[in-house]
C-alpha positions as CSV (number, residue, x, y, z in Angstrom):
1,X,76.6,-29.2,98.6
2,X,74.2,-29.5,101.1
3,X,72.0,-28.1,103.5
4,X,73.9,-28.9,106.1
5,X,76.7,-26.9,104.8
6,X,78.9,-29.8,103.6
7,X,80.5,-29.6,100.6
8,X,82.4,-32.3,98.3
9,X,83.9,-31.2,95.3
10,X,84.6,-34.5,92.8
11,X,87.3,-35.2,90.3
12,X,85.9,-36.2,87.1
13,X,88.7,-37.7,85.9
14,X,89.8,-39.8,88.6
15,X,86.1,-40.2,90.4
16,X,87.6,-39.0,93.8
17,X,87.2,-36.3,96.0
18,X,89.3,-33.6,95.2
19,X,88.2,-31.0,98.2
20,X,85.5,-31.5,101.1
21,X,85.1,-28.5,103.7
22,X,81.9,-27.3,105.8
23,X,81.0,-24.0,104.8
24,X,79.4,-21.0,106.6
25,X,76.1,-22.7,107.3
26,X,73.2,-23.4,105.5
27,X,74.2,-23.5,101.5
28,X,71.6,-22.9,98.7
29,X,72.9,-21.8,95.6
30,X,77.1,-22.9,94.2
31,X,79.1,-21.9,91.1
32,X,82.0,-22.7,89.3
33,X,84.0,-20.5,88.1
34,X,84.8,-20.6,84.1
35,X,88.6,-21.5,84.8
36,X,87.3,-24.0,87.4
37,X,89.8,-23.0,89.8
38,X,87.2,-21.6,92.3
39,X,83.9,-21.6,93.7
40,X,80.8,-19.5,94.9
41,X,78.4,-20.9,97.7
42,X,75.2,-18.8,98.6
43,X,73.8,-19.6,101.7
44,X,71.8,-17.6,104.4
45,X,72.6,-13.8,104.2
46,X,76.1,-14.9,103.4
47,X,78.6,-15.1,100.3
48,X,81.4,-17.6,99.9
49,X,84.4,-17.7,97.7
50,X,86.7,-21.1,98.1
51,X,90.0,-21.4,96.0
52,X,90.0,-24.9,95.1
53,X,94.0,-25.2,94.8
54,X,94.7,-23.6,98.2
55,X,91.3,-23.9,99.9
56,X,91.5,-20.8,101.1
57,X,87.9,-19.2,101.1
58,X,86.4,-15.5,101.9
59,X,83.0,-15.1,103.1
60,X,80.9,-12.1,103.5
61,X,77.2,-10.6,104.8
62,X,74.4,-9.6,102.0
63,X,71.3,-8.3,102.8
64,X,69.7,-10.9,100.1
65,X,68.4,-13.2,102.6
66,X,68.7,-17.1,101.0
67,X,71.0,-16.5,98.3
68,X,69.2,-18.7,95.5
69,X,71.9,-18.3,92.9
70,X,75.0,-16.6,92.4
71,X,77.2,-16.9,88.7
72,X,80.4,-15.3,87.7
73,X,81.0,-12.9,85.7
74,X,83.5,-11.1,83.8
75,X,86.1,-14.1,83.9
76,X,85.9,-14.6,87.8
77,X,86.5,-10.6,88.7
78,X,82.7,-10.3,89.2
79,X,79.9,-12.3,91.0
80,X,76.2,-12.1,90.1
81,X,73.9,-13.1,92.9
82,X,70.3,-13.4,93.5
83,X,68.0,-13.6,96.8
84,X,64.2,-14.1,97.6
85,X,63.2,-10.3,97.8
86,X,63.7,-10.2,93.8
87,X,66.8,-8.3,93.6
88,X,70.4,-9.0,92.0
89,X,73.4,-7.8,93.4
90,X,76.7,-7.7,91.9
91,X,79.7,-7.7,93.6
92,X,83.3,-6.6,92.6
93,X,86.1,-9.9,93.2
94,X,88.7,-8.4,91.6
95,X,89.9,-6.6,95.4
96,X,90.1,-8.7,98.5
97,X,87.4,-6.5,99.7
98,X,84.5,-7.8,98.1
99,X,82.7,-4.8,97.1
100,X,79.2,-4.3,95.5
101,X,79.3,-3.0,91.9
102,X,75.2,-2.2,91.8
103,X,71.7,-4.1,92.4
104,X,69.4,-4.5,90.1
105,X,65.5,-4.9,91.0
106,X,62.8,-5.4,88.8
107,X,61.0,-8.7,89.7
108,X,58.3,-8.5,91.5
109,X,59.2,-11.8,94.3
110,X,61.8,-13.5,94.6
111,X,64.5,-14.7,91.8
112,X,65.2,-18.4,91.8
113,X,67.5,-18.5,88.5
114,X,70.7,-16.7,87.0
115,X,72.3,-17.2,83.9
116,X,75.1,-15.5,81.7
117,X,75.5,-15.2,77.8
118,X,78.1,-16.5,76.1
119,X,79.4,-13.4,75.4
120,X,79.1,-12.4,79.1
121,X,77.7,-9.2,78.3
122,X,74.3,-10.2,79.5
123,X,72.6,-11.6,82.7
124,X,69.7,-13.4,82.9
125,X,67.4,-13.8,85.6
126,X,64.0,-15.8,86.2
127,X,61.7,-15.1,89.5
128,X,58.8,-16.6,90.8
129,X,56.6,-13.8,89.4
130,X,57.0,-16.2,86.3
131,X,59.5,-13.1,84.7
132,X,62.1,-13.8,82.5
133,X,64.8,-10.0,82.3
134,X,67.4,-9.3,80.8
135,X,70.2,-7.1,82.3
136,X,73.1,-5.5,80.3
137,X,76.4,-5.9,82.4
138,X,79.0,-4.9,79.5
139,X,79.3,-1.5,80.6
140,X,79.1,-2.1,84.0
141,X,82.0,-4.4,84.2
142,X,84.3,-2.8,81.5
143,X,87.6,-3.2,83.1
């Protein structure tokens, strides 16, 4: 990934590329997805999902601004992602119209890091108010 918007996705096994494409712009923040079959890109006030078997990919707007990090959730079905004015949004995958679950806001400037449990019950988030939080998304993504 790179600013540009290029993107090269590797194959361990074999060392070669496996998928290159130019996403929607500038790209900041990437995921994979726990099954490795697809990934997020965060960019500028934009969202991208890319199927790596089909490389068919879905974009959408977010009022986030930069995008700093985005992580899956709930076994690909859910998307956590983060922007500079220190909120988390996160949206629904399981429809082909992305749609946002909730936001969560509690840092006081932006958030720069995401993380999930093992257990995926519980989201982490890290800001440059120098905040570590903890938010519970069991519930919230009960199926």
């Amino acid at each position: 990934m790179s600013i540009d918007g290029q993107v090269v996705v590797w194959d361990f096994v074999t060392g070669g590329i496996r998928d290159r494409f130019r996403g929607p712009g500038q790209l900041i923040s990437v995921a994979v997805s726990s099954d490795g079959r697809s990934l997020a890109l965060g960019g500028v006030g934009r969202i991208t999902l890319r199927e790596l078997a089909t490389g068919r990919s879905r974009s959408w707007t977010c009022a986030l601004g930069k995008v700093t990090a985005v992580r899956f959730l709930r076994g690909g079905s859910a998307l956590a992602a983060s922007g500079l004015d220190g909120s988390i949004v996160v949206w629904d995958l399981s429809t082909t119209e992305s749609r946002k679950f909730t936001a969560f806001h509690g840092h006081q400037a932006g958030v720069k890091a995401l993380a999930v449990s093992p257990d995926g019950a519980t989201l982490l988030s890290g800001g440059n108010d120098d905040a570590v939080r903890s938010w519970e998304v069991a519930d919230l993504l009960v199926e």
